[in-house]
PDB file of N, CA, C and O in Angstrom:
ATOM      1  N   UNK A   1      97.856 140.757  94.063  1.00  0.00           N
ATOM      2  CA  UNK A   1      98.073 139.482  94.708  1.00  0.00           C
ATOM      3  C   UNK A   1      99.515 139.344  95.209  1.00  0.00           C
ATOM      4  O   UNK A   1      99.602 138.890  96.350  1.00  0.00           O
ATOM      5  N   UNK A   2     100.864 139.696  94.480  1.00  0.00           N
ATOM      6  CA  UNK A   2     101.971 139.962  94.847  1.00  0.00           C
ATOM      7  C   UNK A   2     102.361 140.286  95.863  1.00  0.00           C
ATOM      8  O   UNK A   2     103.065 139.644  96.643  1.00  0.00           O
ATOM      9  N   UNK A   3     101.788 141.705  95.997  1.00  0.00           N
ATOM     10  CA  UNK A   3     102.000 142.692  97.151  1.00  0.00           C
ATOM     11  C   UNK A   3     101.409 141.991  98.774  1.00  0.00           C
ATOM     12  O   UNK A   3     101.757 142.785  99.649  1.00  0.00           O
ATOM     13  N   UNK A   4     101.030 141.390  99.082  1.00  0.00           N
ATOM     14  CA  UNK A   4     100.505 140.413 100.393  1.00  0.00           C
ATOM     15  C   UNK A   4     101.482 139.630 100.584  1.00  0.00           C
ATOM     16  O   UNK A   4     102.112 139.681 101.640  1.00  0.00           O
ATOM     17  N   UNK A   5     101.762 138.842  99.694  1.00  0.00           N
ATOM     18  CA  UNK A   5     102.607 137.857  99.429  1.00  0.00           C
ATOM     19  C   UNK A   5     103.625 138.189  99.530  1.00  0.00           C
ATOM     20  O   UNK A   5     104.290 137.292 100.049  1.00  0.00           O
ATOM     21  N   UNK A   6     104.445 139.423  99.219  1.00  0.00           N
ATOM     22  CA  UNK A   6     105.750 140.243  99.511  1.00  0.00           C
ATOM     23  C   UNK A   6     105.490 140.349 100.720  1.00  0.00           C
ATOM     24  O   UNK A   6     105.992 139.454 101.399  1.00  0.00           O
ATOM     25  N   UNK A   7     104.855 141.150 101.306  1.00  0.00           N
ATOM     26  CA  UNK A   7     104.836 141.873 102.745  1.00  0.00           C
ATOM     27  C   UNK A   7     104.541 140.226 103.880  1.00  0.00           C
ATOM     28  O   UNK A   7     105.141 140.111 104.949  1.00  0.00           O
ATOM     29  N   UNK A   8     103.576 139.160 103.380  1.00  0.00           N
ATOM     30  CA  UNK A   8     103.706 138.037 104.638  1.00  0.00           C
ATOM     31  C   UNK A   8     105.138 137.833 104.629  1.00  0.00           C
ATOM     32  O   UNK A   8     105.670 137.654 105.725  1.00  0.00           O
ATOM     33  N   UNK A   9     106.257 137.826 103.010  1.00  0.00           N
ATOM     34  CA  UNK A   9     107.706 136.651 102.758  1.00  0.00           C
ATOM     35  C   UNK A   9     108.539 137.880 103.836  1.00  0.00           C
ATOM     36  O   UNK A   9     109.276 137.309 104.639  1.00  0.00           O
ATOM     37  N   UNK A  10     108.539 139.278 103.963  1.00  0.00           N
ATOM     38  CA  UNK A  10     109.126 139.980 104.428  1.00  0.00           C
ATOM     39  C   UNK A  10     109.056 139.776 105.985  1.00  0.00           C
ATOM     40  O   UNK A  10     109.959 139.348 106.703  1.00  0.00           O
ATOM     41  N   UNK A  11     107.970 140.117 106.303  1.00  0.00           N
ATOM     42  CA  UNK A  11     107.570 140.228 107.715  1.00  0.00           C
ATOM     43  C   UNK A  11     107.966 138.574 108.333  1.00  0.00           C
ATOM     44  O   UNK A  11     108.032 138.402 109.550  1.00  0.00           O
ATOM     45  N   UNK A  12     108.218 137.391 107.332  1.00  0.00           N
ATOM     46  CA  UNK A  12     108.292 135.862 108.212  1.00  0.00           C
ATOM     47  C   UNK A  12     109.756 135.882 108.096  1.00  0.00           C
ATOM     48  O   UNK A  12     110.389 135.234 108.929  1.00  0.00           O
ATOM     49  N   UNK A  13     110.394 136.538 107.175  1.00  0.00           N
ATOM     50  CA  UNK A  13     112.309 136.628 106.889  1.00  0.00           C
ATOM     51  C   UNK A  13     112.572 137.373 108.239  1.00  0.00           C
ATOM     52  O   UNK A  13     113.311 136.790 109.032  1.00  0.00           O
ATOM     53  N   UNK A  14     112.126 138.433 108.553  1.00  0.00           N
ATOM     54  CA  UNK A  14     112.283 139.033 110.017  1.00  0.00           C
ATOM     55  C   UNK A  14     112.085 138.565 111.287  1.00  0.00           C
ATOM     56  O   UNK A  14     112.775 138.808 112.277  1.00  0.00           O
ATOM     57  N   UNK A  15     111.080 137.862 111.204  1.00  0.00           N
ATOM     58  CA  UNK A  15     110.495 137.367 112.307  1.00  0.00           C
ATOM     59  C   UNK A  15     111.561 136.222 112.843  1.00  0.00           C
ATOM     60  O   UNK A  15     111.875 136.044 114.021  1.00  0.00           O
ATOM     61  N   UNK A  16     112.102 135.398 111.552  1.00  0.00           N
ATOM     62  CA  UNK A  16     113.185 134.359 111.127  1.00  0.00           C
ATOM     63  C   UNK A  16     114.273 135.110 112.113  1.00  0.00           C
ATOM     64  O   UNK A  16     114.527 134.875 113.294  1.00  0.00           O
ATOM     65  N   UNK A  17     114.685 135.842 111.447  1.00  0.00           N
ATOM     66  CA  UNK A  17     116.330 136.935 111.839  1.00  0.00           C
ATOM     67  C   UNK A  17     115.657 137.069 113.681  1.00  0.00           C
ATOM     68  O   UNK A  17     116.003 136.384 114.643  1.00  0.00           O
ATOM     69  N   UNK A  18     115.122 137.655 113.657  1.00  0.00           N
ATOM     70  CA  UNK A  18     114.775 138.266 115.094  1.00  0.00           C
ATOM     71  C   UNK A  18     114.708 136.841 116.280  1.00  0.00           C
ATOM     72  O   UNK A  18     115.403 136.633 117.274  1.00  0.00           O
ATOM     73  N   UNK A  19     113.387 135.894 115.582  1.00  0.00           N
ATOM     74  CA  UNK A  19     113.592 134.872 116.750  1.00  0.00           C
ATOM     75  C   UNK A  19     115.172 133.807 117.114  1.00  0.00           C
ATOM     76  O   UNK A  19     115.610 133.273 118.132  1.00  0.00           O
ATOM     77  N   UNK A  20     115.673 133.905 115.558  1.00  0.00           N
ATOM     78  CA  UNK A  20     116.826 132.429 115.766  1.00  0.00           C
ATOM     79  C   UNK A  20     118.134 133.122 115.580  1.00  0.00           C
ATOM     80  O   UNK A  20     119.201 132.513 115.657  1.00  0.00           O
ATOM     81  N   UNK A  21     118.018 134.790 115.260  1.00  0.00           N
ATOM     82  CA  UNK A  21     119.473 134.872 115.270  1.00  0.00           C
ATOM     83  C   UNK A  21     119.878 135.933 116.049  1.00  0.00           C
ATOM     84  O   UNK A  21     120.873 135.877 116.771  1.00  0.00           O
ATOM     85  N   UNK A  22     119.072 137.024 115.930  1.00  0.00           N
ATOM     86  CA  UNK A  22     119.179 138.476 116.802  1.00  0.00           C
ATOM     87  C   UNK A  22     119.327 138.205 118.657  1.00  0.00           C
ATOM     88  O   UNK A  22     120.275 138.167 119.442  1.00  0.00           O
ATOM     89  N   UNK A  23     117.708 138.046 118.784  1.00  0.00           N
ATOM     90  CA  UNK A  23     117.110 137.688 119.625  1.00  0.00           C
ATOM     91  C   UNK A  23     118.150 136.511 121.015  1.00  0.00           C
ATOM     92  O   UNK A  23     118.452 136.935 122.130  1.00  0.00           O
ATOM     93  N   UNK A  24     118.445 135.268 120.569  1.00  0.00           N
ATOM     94  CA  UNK A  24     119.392 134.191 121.228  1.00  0.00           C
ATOM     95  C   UNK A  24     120.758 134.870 121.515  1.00  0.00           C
ATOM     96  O   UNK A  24     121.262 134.593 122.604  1.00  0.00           O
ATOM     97  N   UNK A  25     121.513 135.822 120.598  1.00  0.00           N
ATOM     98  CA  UNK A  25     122.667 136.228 121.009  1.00  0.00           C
ATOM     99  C   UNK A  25     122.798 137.354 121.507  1.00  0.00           C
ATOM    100  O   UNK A  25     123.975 137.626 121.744  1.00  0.00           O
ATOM    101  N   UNK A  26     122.084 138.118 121.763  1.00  0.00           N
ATOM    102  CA  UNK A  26     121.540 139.438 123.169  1.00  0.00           C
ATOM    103  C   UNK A  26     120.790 138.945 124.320  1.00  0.00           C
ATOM    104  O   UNK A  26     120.499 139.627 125.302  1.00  0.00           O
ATOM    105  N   UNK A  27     120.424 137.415 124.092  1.00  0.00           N
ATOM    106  CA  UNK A  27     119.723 137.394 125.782  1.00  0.00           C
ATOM    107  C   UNK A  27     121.136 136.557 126.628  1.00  0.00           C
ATOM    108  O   UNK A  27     121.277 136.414 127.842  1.00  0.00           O
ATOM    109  N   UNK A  28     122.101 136.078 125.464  1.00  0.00           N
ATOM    110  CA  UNK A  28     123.018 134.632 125.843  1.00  0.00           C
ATOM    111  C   UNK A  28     124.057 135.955 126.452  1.00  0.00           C
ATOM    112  O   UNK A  28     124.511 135.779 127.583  1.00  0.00           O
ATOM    113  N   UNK A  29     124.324 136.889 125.929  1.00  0.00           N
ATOM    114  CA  UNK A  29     125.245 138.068 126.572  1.00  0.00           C
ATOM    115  C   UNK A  29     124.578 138.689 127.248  1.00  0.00           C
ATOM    116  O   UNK A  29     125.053 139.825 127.281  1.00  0.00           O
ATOM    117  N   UNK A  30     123.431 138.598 128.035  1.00  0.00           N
ATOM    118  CA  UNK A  30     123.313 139.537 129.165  1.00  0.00           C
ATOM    119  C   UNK A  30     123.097 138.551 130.496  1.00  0.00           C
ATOM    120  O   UNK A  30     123.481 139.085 131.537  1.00  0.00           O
ATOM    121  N   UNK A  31     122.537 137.173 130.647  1.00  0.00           N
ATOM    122  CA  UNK A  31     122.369 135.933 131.423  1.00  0.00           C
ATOM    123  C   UNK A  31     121.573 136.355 132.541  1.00  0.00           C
ATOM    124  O   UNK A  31     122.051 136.247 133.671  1.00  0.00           O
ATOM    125  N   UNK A  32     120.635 136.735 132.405  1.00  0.00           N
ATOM    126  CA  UNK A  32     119.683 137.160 133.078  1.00  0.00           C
ATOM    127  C   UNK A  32     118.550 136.581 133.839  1.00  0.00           C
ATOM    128  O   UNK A  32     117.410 136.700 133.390  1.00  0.00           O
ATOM    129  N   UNK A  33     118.769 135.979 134.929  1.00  0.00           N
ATOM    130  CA  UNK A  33     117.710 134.509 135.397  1.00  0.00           C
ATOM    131  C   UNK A  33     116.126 134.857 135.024  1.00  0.00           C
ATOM    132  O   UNK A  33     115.479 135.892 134.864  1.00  0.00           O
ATOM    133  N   UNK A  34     115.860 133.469 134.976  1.00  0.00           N
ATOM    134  CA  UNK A  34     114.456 133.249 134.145  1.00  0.00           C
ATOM    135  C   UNK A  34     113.667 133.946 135.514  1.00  0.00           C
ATOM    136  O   UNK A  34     112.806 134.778 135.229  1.00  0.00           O
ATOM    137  N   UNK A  35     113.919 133.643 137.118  1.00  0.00           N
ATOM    138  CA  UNK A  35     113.172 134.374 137.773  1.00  0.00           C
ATOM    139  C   UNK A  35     113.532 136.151 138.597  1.00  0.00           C
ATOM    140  O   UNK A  35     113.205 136.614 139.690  1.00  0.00           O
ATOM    141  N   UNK A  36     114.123 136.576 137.735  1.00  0.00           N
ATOM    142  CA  UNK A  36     114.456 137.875 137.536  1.00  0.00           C
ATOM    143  C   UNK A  36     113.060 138.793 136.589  1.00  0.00           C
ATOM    144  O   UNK A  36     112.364 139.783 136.815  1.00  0.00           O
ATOM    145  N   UNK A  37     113.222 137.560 135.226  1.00  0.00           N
ATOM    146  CA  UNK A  37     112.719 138.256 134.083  1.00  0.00           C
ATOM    147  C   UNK A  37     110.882 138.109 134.629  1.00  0.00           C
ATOM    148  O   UNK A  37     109.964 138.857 134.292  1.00  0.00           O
ATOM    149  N   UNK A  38     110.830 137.208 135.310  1.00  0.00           N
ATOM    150  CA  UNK A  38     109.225 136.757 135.841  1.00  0.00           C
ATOM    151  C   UNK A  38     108.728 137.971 137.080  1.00  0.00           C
ATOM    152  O   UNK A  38     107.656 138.524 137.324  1.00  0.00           O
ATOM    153  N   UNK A  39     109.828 138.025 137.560  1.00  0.00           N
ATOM    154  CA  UNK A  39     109.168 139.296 138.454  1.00  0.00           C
ATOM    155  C   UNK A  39     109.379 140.528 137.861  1.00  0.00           C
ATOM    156  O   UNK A  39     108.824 141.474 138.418  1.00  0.00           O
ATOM    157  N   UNK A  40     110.271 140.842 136.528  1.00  0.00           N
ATOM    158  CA  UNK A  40     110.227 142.112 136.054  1.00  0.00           C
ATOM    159  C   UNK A  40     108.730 142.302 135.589  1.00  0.00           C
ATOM    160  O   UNK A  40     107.998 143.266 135.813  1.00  0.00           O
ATOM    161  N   UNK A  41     108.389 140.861 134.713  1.00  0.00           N
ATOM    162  CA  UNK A  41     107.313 141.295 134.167  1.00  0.00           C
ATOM    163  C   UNK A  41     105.914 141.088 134.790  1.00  0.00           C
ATOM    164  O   UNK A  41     104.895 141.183 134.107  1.00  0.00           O
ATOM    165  N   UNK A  42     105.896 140.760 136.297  1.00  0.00           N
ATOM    166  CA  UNK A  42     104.811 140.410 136.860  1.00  0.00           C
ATOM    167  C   UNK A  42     104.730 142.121 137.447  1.00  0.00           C
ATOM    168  O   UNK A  42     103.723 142.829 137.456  1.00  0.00           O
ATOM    169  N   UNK A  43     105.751 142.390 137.788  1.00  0.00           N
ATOM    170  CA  UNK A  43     106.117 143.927 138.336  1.00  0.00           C
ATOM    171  C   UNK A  43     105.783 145.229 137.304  1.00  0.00           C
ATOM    172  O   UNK A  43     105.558 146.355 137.750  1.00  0.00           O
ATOM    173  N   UNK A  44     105.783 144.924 135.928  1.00  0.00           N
ATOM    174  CA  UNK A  44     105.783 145.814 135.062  1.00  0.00           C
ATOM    175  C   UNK A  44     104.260 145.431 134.803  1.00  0.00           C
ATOM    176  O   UNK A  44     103.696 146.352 134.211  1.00  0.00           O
ATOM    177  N   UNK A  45     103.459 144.396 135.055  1.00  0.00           N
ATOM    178  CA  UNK A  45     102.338 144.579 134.481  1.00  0.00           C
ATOM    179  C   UNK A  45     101.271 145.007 135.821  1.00  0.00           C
ATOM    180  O   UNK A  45     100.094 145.295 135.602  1.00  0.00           O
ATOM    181  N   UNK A  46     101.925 145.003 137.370  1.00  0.00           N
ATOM    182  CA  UNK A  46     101.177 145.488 138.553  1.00  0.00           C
ATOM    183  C   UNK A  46     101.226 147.187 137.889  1.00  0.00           C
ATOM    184  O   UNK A  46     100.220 147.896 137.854  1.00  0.00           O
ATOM    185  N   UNK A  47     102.813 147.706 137.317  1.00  0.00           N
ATOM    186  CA  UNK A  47     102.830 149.507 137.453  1.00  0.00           C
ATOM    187  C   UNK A  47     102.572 149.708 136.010  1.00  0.00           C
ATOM    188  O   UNK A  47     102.723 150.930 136.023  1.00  0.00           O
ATOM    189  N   UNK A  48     102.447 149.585 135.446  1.00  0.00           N
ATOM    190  CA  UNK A  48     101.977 149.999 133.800  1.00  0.00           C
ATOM    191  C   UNK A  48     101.317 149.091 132.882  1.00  0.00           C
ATOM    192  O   UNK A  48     101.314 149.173 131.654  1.00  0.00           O
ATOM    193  N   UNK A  49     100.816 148.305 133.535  1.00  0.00           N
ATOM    194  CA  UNK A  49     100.144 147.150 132.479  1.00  0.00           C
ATOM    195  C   UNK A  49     100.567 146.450 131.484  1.00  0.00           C
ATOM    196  O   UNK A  49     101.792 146.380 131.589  1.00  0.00           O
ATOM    197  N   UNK A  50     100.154 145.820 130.450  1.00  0.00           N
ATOM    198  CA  UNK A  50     100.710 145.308 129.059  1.00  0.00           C
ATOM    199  C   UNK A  50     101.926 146.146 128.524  1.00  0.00           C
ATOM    200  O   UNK A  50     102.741 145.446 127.924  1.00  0.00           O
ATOM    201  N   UNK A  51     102.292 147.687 128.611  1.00  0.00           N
ATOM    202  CA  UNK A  51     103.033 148.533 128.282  1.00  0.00           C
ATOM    203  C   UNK A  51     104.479 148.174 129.361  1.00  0.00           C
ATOM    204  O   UNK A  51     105.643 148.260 128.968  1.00  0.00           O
ATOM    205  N   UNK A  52     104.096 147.804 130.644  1.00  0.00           N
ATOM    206  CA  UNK A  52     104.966 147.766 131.643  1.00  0.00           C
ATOM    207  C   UNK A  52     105.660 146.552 131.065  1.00  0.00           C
ATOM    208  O   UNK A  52     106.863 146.626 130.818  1.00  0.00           O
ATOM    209  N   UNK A  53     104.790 145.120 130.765  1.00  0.00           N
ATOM    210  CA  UNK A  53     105.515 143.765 131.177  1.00  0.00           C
ATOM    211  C   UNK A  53     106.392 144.154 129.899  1.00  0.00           C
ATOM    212  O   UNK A  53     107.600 144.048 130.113  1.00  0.00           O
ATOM    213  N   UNK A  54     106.112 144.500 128.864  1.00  0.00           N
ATOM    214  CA  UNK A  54     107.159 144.672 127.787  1.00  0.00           C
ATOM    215  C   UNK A  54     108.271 145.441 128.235  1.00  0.00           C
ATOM    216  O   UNK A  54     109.193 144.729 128.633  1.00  0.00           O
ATOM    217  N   UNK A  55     108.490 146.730 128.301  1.00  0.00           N
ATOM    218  CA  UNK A  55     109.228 147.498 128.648  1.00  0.00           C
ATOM    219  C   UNK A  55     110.223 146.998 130.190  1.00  0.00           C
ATOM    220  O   UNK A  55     111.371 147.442 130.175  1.00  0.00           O
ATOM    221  N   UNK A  56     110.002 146.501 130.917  1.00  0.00           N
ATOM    222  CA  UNK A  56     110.429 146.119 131.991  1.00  0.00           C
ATOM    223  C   UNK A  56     111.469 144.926 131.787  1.00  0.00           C
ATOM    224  O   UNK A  56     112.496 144.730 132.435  1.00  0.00           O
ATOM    225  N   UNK A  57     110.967 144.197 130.758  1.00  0.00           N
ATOM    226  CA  UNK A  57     112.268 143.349 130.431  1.00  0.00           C
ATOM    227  C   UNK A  57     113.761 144.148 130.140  1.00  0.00           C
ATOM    228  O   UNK A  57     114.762 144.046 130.849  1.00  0.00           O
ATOM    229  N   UNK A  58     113.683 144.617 129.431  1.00  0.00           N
ATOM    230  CA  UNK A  58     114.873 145.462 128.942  1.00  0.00           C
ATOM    231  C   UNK A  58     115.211 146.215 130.102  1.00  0.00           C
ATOM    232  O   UNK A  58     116.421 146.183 130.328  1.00  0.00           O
ATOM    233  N   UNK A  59     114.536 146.886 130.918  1.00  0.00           N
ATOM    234  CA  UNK A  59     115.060 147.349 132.308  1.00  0.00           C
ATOM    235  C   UNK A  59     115.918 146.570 132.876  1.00  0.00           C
ATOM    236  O   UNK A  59     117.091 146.920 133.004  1.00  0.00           O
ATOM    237  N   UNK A  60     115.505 145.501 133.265  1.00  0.00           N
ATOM    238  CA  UNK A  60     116.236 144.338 134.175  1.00  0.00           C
ATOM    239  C   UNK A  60     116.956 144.349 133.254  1.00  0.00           C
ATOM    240  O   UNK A  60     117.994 144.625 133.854  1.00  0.00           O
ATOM    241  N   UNK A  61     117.272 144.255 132.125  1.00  0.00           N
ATOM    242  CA  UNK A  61     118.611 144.209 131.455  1.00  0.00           C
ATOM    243  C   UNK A  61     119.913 145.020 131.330  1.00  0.00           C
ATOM    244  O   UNK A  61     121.124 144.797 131.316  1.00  0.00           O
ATOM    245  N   UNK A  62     119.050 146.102 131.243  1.00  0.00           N
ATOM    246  CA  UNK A  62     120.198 147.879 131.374  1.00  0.00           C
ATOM    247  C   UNK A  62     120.561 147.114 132.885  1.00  0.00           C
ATOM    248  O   UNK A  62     121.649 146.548 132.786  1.00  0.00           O
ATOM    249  N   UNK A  63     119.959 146.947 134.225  1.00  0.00           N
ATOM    250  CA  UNK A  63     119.905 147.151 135.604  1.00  0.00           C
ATOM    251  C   UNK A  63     121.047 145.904 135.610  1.00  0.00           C
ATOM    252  O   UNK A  63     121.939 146.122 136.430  1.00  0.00           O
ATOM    253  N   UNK A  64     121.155 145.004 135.074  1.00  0.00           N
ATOM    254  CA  UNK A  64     121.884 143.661 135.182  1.00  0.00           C
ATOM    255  C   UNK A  64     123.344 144.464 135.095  1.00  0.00           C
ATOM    256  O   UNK A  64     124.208 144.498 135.972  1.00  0.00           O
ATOM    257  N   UNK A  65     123.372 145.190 133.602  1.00  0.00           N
ATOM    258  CA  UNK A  65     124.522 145.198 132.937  1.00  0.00           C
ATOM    259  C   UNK A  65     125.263 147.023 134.052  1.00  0.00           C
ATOM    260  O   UNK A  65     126.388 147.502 134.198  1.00  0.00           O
ATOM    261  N   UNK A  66     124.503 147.243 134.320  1.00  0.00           N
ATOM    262  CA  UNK A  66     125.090 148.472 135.124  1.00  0.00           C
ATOM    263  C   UNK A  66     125.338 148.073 136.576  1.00  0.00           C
ATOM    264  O   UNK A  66     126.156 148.710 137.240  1.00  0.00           O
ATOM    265  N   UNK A  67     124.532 146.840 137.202  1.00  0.00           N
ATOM    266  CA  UNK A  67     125.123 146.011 138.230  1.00  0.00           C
ATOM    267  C   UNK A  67     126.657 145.349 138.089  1.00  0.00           C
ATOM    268  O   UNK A  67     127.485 145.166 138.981  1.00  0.00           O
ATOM    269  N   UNK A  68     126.741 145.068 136.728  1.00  0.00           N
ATOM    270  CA  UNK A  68     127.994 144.177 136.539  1.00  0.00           C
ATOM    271  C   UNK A  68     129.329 145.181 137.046  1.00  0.00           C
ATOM    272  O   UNK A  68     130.435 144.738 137.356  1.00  0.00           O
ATOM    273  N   UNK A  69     128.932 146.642 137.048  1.00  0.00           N
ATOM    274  CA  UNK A  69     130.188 147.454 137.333  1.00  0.00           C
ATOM    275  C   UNK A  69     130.536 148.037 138.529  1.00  0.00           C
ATOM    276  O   UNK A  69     131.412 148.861 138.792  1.00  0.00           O
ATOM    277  N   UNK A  70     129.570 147.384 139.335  1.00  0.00           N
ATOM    278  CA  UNK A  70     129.616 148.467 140.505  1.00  0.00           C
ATOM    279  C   UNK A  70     129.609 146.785 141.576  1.00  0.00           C
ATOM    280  O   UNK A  70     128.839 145.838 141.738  1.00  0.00           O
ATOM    281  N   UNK A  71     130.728 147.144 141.990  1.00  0.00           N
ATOM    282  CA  UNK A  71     131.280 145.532 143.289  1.00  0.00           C
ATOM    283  C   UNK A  71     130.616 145.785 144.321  1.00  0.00           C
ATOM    284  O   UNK A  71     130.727 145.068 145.316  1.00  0.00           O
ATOM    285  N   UNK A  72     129.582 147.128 144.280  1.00  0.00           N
ATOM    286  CA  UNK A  72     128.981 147.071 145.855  1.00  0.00           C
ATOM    287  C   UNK A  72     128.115 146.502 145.833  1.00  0.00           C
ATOM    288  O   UNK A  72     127.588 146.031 146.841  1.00  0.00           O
ATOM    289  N   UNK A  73     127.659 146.354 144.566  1.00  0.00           N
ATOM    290  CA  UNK A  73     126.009 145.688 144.145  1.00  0.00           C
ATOM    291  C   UNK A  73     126.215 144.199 143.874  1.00  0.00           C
ATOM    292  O   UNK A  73     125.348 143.723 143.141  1.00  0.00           O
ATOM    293  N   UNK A  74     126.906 143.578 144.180  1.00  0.00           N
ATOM    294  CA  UNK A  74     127.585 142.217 144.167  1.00  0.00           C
ATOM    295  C   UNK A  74     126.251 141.164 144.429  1.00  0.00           C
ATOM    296  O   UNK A  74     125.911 140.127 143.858  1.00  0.00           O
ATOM    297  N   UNK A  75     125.792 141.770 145.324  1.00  0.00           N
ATOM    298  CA  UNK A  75     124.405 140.857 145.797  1.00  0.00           C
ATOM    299  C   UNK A  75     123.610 140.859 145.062  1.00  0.00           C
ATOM    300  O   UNK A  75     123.041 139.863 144.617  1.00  0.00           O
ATOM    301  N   UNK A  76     123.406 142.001 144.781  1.00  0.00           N
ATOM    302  CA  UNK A  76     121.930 142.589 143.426  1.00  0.00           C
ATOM    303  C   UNK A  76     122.523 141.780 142.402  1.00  0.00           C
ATOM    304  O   UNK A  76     121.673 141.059 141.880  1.00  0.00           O
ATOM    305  N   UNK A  77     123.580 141.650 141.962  1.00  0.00           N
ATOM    306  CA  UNK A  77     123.871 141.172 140.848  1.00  0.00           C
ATOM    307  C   UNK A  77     123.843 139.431 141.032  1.00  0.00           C
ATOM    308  O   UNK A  77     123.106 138.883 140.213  1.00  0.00           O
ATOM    309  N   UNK A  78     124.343 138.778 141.716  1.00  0.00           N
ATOM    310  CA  UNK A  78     123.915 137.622 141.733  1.00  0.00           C
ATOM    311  C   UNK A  78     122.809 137.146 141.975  1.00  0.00           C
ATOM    312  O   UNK A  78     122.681 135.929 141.844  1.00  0.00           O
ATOM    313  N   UNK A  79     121.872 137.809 142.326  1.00  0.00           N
ATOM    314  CA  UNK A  79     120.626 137.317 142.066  1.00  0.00           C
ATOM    315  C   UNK A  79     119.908 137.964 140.664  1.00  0.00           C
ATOM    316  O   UNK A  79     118.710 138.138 140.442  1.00  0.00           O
ATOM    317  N   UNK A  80     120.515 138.114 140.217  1.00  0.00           N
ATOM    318  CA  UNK A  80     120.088 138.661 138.509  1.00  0.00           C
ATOM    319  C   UNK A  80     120.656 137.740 137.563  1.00  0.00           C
ATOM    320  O   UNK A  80     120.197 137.695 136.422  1.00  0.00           O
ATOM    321  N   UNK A  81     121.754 136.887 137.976  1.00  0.00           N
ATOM    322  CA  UNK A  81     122.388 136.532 137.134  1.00  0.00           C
ATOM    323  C   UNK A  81     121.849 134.968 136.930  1.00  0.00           C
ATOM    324  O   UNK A  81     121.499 134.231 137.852  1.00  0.00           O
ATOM    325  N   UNK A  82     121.859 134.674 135.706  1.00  0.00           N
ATOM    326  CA  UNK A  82     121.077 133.171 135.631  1.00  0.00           C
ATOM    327  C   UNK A  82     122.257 132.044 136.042  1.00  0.00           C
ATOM    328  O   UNK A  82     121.846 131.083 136.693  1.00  0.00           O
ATOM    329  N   UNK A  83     123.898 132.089 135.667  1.00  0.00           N
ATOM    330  CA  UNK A  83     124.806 130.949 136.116  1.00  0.00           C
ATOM    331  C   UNK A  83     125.210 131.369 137.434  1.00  0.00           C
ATOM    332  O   UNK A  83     125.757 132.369 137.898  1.00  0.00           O
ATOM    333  N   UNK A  84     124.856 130.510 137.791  1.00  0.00           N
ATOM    334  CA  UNK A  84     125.543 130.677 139.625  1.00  0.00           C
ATOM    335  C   UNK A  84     127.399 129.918 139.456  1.00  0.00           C
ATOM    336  O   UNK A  84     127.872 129.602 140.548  1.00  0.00           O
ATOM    337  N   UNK A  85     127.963 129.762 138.705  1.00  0.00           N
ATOM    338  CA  UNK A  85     129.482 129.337 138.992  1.00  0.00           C
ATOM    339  C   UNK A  85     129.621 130.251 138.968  1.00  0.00           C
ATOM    340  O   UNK A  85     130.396 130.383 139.915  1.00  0.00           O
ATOM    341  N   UNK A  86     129.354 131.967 138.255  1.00  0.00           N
ATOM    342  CA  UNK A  86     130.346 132.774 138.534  1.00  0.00           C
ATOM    343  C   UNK A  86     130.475 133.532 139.638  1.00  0.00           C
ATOM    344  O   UNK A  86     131.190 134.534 139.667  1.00  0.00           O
ATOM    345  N   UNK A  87     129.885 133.164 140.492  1.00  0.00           N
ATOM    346  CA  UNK A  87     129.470 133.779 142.132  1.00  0.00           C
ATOM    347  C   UNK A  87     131.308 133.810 142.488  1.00  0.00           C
ATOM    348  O   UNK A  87     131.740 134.803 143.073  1.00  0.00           O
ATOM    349  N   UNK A  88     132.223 132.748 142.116  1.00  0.00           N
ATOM    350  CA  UNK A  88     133.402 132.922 142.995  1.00  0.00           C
ATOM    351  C   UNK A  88     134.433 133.611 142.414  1.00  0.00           C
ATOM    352  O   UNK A  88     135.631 133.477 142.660  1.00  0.00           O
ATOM    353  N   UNK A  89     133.731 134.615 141.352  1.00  0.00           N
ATOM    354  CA  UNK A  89     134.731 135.789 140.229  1.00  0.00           C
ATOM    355  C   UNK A  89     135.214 136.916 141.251  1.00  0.00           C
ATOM    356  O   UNK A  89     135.902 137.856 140.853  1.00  0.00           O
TER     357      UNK A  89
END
C-alpha cells in the first residue's frame, strides 16, 4: 500500500518543481511569443505529428537563442520575440 503512495507523493513533488519552478524560469529567459510557439507546434504536428508538436517547441527555442547572435537575423528575431520594447536595442 506504501509503495503507490510513495511513487503518486514523488511523481506530484516533481510535477510541483517542474510546473511552478523549473518550467516559469526557462520560458521567462528565452521570451518567446505565444504566436511563434503556435506555429511551431501547428508546424511540428503538419511534419511529425504528436512527436513533432513536442519537439518543435524547444526548436523555436535553440532558433530564438542562436537568432539573438547573429544582427543579420534581426528580423527573424523580432518576430520570435514576445516584448516588442526591445525592438530599439
Amino acid at each position: 500500500m506504501w509503495y503507490p503512495v510513495g511513487v503518486v507523493a514523488i511523481f506530484a513533488f516533481v510535477q510541483y518543481l517542474e510546473a511552478n519552478v523549473i518550467f516559469p524560469k526557462i520560458v521567462a529567459q528565452l521570451n518567446v511569443s505565444t504566436w511563434a510557439t503556435l506555429v511551431a507546434i501547428i508546424a511540428g504536428g503538419i511534419l511529425w505529428g504528436v512527436s513533432g508538436m513536442i519537439l518543435f517547441i524547444p526548436f523555436i527555442g535553440i532558433l530564438k537563442i542562436v537568432l539573438d547572435y547573429i544582427p543579420e537575423a534581426r528580423a527573424f528575431n523580432i518576430l520570435l520575440e514576445r516584448d516588442s520594447t526591445k525592438r530599439g536595442k
